[in-house]
N, C-alpha and C positions, 0 to 999 in steps of 0.2 A: 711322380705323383704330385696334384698341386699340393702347396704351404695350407697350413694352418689359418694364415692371410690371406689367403685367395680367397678359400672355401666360404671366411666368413663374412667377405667382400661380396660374394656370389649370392651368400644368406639374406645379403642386405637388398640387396638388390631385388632379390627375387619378393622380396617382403613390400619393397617399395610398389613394385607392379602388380601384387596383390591389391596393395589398398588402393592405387590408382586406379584399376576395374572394380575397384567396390565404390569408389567414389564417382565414377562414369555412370554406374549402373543407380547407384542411388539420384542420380541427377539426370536421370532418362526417367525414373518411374517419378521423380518429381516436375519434369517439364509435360511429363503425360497428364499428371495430375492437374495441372493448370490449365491446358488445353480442355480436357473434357470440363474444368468448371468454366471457362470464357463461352463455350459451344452454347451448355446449358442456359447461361447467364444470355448470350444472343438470342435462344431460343425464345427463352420466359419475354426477354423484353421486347420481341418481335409482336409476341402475343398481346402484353400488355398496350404497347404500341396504336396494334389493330384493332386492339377494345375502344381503348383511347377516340380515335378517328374514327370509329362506327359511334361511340357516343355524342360526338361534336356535331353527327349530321342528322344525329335523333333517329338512326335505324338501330333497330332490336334484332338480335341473332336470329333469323328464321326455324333457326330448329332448338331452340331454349327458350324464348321471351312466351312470357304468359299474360294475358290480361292482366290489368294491374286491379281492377276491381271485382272480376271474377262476374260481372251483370252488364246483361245488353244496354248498352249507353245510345243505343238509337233512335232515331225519332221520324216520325213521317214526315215528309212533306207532300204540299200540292200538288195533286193532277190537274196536268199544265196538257194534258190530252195525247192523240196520235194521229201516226197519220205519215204519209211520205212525202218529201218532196222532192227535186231533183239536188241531183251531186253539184255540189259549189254552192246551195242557197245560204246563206247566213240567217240563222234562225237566231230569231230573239226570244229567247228562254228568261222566265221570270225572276227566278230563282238558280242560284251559284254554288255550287253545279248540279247542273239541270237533273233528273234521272226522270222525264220521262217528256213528252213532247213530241214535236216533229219531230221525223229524223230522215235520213237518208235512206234509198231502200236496200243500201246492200250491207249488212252490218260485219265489222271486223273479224280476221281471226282469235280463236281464244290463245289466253296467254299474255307476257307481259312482250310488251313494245319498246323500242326505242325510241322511233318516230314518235311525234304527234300525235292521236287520235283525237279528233274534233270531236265534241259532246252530236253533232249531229249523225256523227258514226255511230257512236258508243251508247248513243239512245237505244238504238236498234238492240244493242247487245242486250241489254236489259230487258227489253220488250219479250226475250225470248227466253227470258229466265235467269242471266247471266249477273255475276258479281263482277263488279267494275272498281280498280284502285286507282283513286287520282292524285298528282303532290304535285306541288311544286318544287322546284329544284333550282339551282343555277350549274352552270355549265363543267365545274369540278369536281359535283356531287352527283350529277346525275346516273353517269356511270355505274356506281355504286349501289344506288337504290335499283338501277334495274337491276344487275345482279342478286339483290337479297330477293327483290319481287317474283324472279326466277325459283332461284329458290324456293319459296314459298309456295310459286305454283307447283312446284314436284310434290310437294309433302300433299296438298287437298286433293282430297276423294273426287273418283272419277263417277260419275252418274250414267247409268245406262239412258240413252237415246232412242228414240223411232228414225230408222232412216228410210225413206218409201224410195227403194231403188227394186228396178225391173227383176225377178219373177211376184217381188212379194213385200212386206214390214221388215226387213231386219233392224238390228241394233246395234249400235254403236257405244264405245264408254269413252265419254267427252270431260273433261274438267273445266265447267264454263266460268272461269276469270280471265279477266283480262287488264289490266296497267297501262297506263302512260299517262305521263304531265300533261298539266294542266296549264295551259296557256291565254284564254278566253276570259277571263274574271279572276277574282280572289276567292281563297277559300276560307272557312273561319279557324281552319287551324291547318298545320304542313299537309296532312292525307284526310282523303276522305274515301271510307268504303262506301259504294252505292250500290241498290237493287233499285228496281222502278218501285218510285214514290215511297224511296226510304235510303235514308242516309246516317252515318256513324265518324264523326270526325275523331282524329286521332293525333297526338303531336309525335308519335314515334310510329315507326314501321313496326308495330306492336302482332306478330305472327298470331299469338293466342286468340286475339280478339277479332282478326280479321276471318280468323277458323271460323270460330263461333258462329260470327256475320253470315258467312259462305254455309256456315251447316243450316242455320235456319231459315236465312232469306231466299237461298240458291233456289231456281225452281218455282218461282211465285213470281213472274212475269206476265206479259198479257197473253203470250202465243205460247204455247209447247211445242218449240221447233231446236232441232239444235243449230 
């Protein structure tokens, strides 16, 4: 039978590797602790981050930002006329940016763009009831604003159309905006919403306002076509 001395050697022992897996175990539920506050702590500052760099380029959340005065800040401009001319003309529009004039006879799809669209495109859009968003950009930032302008196009109501296809009237539900930079002149501030022969300048991708724009203007073009 072991000693007296063993037993209590064994005692010790076994007491020793007790508190060593209480000590493991306390220093596993404390490195977990830490991880889930760094995860947290990347998460917030990801976010704070992406506010950060959407305020730098003067775009507002598409699905948060609200007019900042709560009243239509629009004002008319000149009818500078219509009328088509051929694709390539360089029309000379009076007034920066144009919303109504010559334009080309084929007008763009609705929606925001990447590309380009020439004021002698996006005349047409308008001509046909459409809300047109313009900005300028440089080549870092542009990405980004098309992204929110997407955005943006999801959230706006879709408007029932006439569409005269063979037996008969049907209808369509269009959401007639459309975006892309502005290239062709200055503007008097980063965006401008246009309808024909009315415009609303804006220094942020202000979502609430351009609603607004798009609910009351949409629809009051020269042609009712979609």
């Amino acid at each position: 039978m072991p000693n007296r001395k063993a037993l209590a050697k064994q005692a010790r022992l076994d007491e020793r590797a007790q508190q060593i897996q209480l000590q493991q175990e306390r220093e596993r539920r404390t490195r977990n602790i830490i991880i889930a506050t760094f995860a947290a702590l990347i998460v917030v500052g990801s976010a704070t981050l992406s506010g950060a760099a959407t305020n730098w380029w003067g775009i507002a959340n598409p699905k948060t930002s609200t007019s900042t005065s709560g009243k239509d800040t629009s004002h008319a401009v000149a009818d500078e006329g219509y009328g088509h001319v051929a694709d390539g003309t360089l029309v000379r529009y009076k007034h920066s940016p144009p919303s109504s004039g010559q334009h080309y006879a084929t007008p763009a799809a609705w929606g925001p763009s990447q590309t380009v669209i020439p004021p002698e495109t996006y005349v047409h859009n308008l001509e046909h009831g459409g809300i047109v968003l313009v900005y300028t950009c440089s080549s870092t930032e542009c990405a980004d604003i098309f992204s929110a302008a997407r955005l943006l196009y999801q959230s706006l109501p879709q408007h029932p159309e006439p569409f005269h296809a063979s037996p008969g009237v049907q209808t369509i539900q269009e959401v007639k905006f459309l975006s892309t930079q502005y290239t062709q002149g200055s503007l008097p501030k980063k965006y401008a919403v246009l309808a024909w022969d009315r415009e609303e300048d804006l220094d942020s991708l202000d979502s609430g306002a351009i609603t607004t724009f798009y609910n009351k203007y949409s629809e009051h073009g020269r042609e009712d076509l979609p």
